[in-house]
Every structure is written in structure tokens, then in C-alpha cells.
N, C-alpha and C positions, 0 to 999 in steps of 0.2 A: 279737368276733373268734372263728373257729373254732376248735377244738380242731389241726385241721389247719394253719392258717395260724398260731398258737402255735407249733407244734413248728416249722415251718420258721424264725420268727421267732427262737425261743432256739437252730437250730440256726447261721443264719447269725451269733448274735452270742455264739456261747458261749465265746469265747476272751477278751472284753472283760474289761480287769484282769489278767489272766494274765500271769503274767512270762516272756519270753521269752529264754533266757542264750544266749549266742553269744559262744566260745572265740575271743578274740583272739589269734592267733599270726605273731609277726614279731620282730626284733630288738631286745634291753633292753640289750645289751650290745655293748662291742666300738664300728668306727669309725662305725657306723650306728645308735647308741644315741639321739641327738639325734631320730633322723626315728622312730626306732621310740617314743619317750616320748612326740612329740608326737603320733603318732596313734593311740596309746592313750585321750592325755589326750582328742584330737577326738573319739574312738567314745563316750570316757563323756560327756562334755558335752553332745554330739550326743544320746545317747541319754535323758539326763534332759531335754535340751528336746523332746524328742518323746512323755515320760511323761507333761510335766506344761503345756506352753504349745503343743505343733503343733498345725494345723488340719488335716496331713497326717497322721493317724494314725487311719484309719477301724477298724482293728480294734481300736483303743484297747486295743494292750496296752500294757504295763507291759519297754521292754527293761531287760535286765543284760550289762555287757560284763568278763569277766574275761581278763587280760592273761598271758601263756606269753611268756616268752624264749627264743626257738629258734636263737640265736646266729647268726644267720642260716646253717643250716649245714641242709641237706635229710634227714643224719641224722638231726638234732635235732627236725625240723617233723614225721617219721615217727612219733618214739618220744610227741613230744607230740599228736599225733591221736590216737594210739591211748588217751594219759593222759584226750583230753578225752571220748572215747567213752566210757571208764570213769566219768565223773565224770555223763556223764548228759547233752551237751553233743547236741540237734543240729542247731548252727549253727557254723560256723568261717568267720572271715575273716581274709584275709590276703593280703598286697600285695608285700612288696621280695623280690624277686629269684625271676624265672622256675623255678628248679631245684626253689625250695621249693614254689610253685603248683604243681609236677606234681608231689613226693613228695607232697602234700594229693589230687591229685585221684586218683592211683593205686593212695592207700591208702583211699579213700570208695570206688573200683570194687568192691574187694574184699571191703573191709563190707558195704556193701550188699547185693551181691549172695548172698554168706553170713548177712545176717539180716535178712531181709524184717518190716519191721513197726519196724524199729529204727534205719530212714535217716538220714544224716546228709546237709547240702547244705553246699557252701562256694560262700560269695559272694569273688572276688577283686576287692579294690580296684585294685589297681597293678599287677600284673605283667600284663607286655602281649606276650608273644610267643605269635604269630600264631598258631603250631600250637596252642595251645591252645581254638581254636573253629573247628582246620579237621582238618588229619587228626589230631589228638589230641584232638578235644574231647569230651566226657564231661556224661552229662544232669543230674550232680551238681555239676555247676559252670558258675558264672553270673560274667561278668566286667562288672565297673562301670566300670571306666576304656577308654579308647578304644585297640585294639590299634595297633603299630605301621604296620601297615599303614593305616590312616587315619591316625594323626599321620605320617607321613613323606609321604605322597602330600597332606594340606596345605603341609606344610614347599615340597615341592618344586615344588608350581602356585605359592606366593608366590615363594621362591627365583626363579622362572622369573621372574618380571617383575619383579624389581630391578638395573639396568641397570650398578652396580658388585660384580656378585658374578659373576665368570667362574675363578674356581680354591678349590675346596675340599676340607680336607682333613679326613677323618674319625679321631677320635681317639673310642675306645669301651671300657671293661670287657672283660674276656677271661672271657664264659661268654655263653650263649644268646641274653641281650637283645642284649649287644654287635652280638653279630657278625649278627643280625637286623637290626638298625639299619642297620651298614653293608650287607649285601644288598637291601634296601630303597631307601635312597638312591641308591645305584645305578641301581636299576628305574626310581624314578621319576623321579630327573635325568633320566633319557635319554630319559624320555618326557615329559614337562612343562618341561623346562628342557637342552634337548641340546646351547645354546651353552655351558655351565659344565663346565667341566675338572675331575675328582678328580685331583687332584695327590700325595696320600697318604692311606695309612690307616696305624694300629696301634693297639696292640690294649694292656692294664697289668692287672696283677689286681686282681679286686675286691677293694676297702677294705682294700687294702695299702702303697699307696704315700702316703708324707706330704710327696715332693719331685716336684713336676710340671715342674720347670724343664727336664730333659733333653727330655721331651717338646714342651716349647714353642720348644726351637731346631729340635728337627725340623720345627715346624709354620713357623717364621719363614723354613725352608732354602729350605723348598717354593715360598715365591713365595703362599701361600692366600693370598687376601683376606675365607677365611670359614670357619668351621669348624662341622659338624656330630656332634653329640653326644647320645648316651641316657645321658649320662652322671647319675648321681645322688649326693646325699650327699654325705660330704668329698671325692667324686671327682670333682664337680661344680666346688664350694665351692675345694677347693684347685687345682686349675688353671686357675678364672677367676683365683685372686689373684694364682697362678703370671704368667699372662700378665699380668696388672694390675703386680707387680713387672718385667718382662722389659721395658716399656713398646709393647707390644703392643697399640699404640691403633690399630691402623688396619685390624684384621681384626675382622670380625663371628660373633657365634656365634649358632647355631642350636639350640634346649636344646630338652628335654623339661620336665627338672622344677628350674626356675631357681627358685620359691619354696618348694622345699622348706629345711627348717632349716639354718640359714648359710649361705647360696647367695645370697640378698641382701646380707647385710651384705658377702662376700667380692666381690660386685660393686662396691659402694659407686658415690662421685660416679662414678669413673674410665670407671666400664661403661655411663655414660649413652647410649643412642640404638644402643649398636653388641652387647646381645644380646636373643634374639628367642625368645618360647616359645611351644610347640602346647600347649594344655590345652583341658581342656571347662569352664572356668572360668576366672575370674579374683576379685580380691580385691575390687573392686567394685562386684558385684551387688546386686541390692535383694530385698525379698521378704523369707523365712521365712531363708534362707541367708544373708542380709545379717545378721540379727539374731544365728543364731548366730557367725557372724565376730568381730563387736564386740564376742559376750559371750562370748566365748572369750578376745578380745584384755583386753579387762578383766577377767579372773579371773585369767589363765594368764602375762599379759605375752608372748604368744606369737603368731603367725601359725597359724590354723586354714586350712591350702590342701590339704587334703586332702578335696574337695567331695563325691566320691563315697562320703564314709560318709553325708552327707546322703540322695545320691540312693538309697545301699543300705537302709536302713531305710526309707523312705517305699514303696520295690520290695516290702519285707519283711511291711509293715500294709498294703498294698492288696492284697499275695496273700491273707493271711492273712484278709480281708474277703470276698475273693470267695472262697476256699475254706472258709468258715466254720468252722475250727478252726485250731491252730500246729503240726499235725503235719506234719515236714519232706518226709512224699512227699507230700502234697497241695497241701502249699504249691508245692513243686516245680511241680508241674502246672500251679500255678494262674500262675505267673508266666513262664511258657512267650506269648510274644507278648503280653503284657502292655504296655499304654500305663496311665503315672502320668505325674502333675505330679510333676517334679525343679524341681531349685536352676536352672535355666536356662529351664524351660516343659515342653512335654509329650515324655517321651522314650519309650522301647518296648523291653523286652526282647526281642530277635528271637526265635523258637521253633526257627528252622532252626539254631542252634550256641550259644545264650544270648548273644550280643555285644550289649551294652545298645548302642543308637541312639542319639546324641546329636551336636548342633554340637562347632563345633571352633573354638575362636579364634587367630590368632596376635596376640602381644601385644608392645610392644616396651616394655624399661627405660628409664623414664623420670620427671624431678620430677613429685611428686605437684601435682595441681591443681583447681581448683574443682569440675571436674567426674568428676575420679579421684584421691580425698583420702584415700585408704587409706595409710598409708605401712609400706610391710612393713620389718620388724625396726626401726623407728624411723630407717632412712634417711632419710627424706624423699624413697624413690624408691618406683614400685611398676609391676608390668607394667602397661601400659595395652594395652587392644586398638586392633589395627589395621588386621583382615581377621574376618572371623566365616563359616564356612561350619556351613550349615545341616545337619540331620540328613540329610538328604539327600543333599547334596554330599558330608556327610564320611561315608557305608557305603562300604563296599568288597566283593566279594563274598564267600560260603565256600564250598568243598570240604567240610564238615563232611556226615557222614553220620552221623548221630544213631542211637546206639543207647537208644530205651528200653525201659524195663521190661516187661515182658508183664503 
């Protein structure tokens, strides 16, 4: 081989073994401490099965994921970006709650742009409001989960052809996702589903309330026979049980994130058949994603349903493979319209606003069975899919006008 073809050879593979750190920041504390542990625990798990058993990890580095408690509070996700810049960090991901993805992305504009050579990139798992890959989106951020606007226009073509759901009442968090969700719902009842009634909306603060009852006579006033929610966390968790106490078996609910931590168990038997969730996963799947589930579920005693730290790491060693080093503006680059094999088949970082491309399923609670034998939190129940729209089906379009770097 040539002297020529050598350099290029050690240039494409000279990150292999390299450790790669990426500043976890999301809640340790507080009423969202449950989802914030468990998806610590997913990023490290995830990340030592992709050190040492993935077949998905072409640049074969080596990740590290160290964990920041930002109380979920945007002041908090500020002053700790700045902690992880200091520390040498640049990678940050982070997921619960909208306010704190923009203090992350607002405060990378500003880096960045003040220290050329010293980029940092943040991948967001979970936070899914919309502005964030249309008139707010920003070339330093790359989101792994499916915005609202694809889960809610799934939601609402299924909605549309369920022949006992004609009154729904929207009960949502009182900050950004919230009230996105309800805007949304809106949009697209009226346009995929214009026989169904919104009968109510309101609105509770986040991870404050621990009595959901009040709320559930409003929804019973109403006449709903179904309820739509972005709801997450105990605020998920304790108004299914609310209604599960109220005996509020005859409305249907329409979730985002029903397997996240005690959201199952708070369903229990009682929620069988009557709630329904949009993810780009489920607990089910086969594959590389099947193997970490089980061995998540056997170390941790835990549900690992947080799918997109999967698909964010494999994003992470196929940039880093084609941009042949792990420096964060080239990886940037390189992950701009990017097609990897994810935990579902071949998905695609779009380049026009970074909104990762993937299916969408609705899945409904139900006994686990031969053929969907996961059983989340040892229910014996688990979402089972019931609708699967393709990556295709589930884009929606952007308004994102991309600034990059010169």
C-alpha cells in the first residue's frame, strides 16, 4: 500500500479506541428523579454495549457518559453547560423538558460562535417542541426523538378512524410542550379527524401536582370519551391512577410517553385496551436494541424505553467514521443527512433542520403474549403495536432556515 493510501487509511480510522465523554444533563432530583436515573442508567448501559459487544459502532470508539442534575430547572441546565465546557465535554445530551433544550441550545450558539476550534454539539433525546427544528433550530443541535408534530398528526389519522372516539379532552403541563400538544391536536383533528369534538382543555404545572382527581372530574363533566396528553412522569403516572381510582373506565387516553418510569405500573390490569401511545419504538423489537432491553431489564430490574439513546450513539460512531476524527464540528458536519441503521432499520438525520427521520407506531396496553412477551415493570401488560407509519408517513415538513458556520 502507498504511502498515500496509508495516511488516508490512519486518517479515516484514527479515532478507534478513543473515548468519547458526553455530559449527560437532565433531572436527578425532585418529581422527575425516577425517569431522570433511568436514563442515565440507559446512556451508561447503552454506552458500554456499544464499547465492548455492537456491530454498530464503525468508529470504534470507546463512549463515557457522566451524569449533571439540572433539577430540571433551565437555570440550572445553563450554569451546568457552561460546568461541562469547562470540564472538556463536547458532547451534551439531554431530553425532559423543552425550556431546558433551548437554555442548551442558546447557550452552544454563543460558544461556539465565540470559540471557533472548541465546538460543542448537543444531541436531544426527548424534548420535542417543534420550534426547535423550525424557526429556532440551531446547527448545534440534532434531535433523536420524533417532534410533536409527527407524533400528534400520527395520533390524529389513528384517532380519525376509531368509530368510538367523537369528544376529546386535552389535559397537558403548563409550559412549551404542553401547550404545543394542545395546538397541534387541534391542527390535526381538524384535519384528519373533523368528526371529533374538543370538549376541553387545561393546562397543571409541571411536576407539581401529586392529587390529579380535581382534574379528572373536569374531564368526566365534559362528556370526553378520550383524552389526549403529552403528558410525562408522575404527571403521566399519577392521573392515569387518578382516573383508574375515579373509575374512569370508559375514556380512552392518547399518551406520548406511557412507558416511561411508573406510567406502567400506574396503569396496571384496569388500563387494559383503553390507553394508546405514539413512539418510535416499542419494548418488543429484535436486533442489537432487543439485546440491550433484556440486559438492561436483568442488571437494573428496570424498563430501558428510552430507544433513542440507541439510535443517538450509533448517529454518533457512523459520523465519527465518516468524518474520520471525534472533533464535535466535524462530526457536526458529517451527520448532517446522514442515513444509519437505528434500533427500528435505516433512519436519516435530515440536514435541512437535524430532525432524525424515523416510523412512528401507535401501540395499545395490553396482556403480554406469545408474540409480545415483554412485560414492562412486571405487569404482565406491555404496549403492543397497532398502527406503524413509516419514516415517510411520519416527516412533516420545516420552516427551518439553517444557519451555518462559515
Amino acid at each position: 500500500m502507498g504511502l498515500a493510501a496509508l495516511a488516508c487509511t490512519a486518517s479515516l480510522h484514527a479515532q478507534q479506541g478513543e473515548t468519547v465523554r458526553i455530559a449527560w444533563i437532565d433531572p436527578l432530583s425532585g418529581l422527575m428523579a425516577a425517569i431522570g436515573t433511568n436514563q442515565l442508567r440507559s446512556f451508561q448501559y447503552t454506552a458500554d454495549y456499544f464499547n465492548t459487544r455492537s456491530n454498530n459502532n464503525p468508529a470504534g470508539v470507546q463512549f463515557e457518559i457522566q451524569g449533571f442534575d439540572n433539577k430540571l430547572s433551565p437555570q440550572e441546565t445553563a450554569s451546568l453547560v457552561r460546568a461541562a465546557i469547562d470540564q472538556g465535554f463536547q458532547y451534551i445530551v439531554q431530553g425532559n423538558g423543552s425550556g431546558n433544550s433551548l437554555a442548551i441550545m442558546e447557550a452552544l450558539e454563543r460558544h461556539n460562535a465565540r470559540n471557533p476550534g472548541k465546538e460543542v454539539v448537543f444531541l436531544n433525546h426527548a424534548g420535542v417542541d417543534p420550534e426547535m427544528t423550525n424557526e429556532r433550530c440551531s446547527y448545534w443541535h440534532f434531535r433523536l426523538d420524533a417532534d410533536t408534530t409527527m407524533k400528534m398528526r400520527a395520533l390524529a389519522r389513528f384517532i380519525g378512524e376509531q368509530e368510538d372516539v367523537g369528544k376529546v379532552f386535552l389535559i397537558n403541563q403548563n409550559y412549551g410542550h404542553g401547550h404545543q400538544v394542545a395546538r397541534y391536536a387541534r391542527q390535526y383533528l381538524g384535519e384528519y379527524a373533523p368528526q371529533v369534538q374538543v370538549v376541553g382543555e387545561d393546562y397543571h404545572p409541571l411536576a407539581q401536582v401529586r392529587d390529579f382527581a380535581p382534574y379528572i372530574a373536569k374531564i368526566r363533566q365534559s362528556g370526553a370519551d378520550a383524552v389526549i396528553t403529552g403528558n410525562w412522569g408522575s404527571d403521566l403516572s399519577l392521573l392515569v391512577r387518578a382516573a383508574n381510582d375515579a373509575g374512569l373506565n370508559d375514556v380512552k387516553f392518547f399518551v406520548y410517553y406511557g412507558s416511561a418510569s411508573g406510567s406502567p405500573t400506574a396503569f396496571g390490569t384496569q388500563a387494559e385496551g383503553k390507553v394508546y401511545e405514539v413512539f418510535y419504538s416499542h419494548m418488543n423489537l429484535g436486533g442489537e436494541i432487543g439485546e440491550v432491553v433484556q440486559g438492561f431489564k436483568q442488571r437494573f430490574g428496570e424498563d430501558m424505553y428510552t430507544t433513542s439513546v440507541y439510535n443517538g450513539l450509533a448517529l454518533l460512531s457512523h459520523a465519527m467514521a465518516k468524518a474520520g476524527t471525534t472533533r464535535a464540528a466535524e462530526v457536526a458536519k458529517a451527520m448532517e443527512g446522514l442515513e444509519f441503521p437505528g434500533a427500528t432499520g435505516q433512519l436519516q438525520m435530515r440536514a435541512e433542520d437535524h430532525q432524525l427521520q424515523q416510523g412512528l407506531f401507535i401501540t395499545r396496553w395490553s396482556t403480554v403474549s406469545q408474540e409480545f412477551p415483554y412485560s414492562q415493570e412486571d405487569t404482565g401488560m406491555d404496549f403492543q403495536p397497532v398502527r406503524f407509519y413509516d419514516r415517510q408517513q411520519a416527516s412533516t415538513p420545516t420552516t427551518c432556515q439553517m444557519k451555518r458556520p462559515s
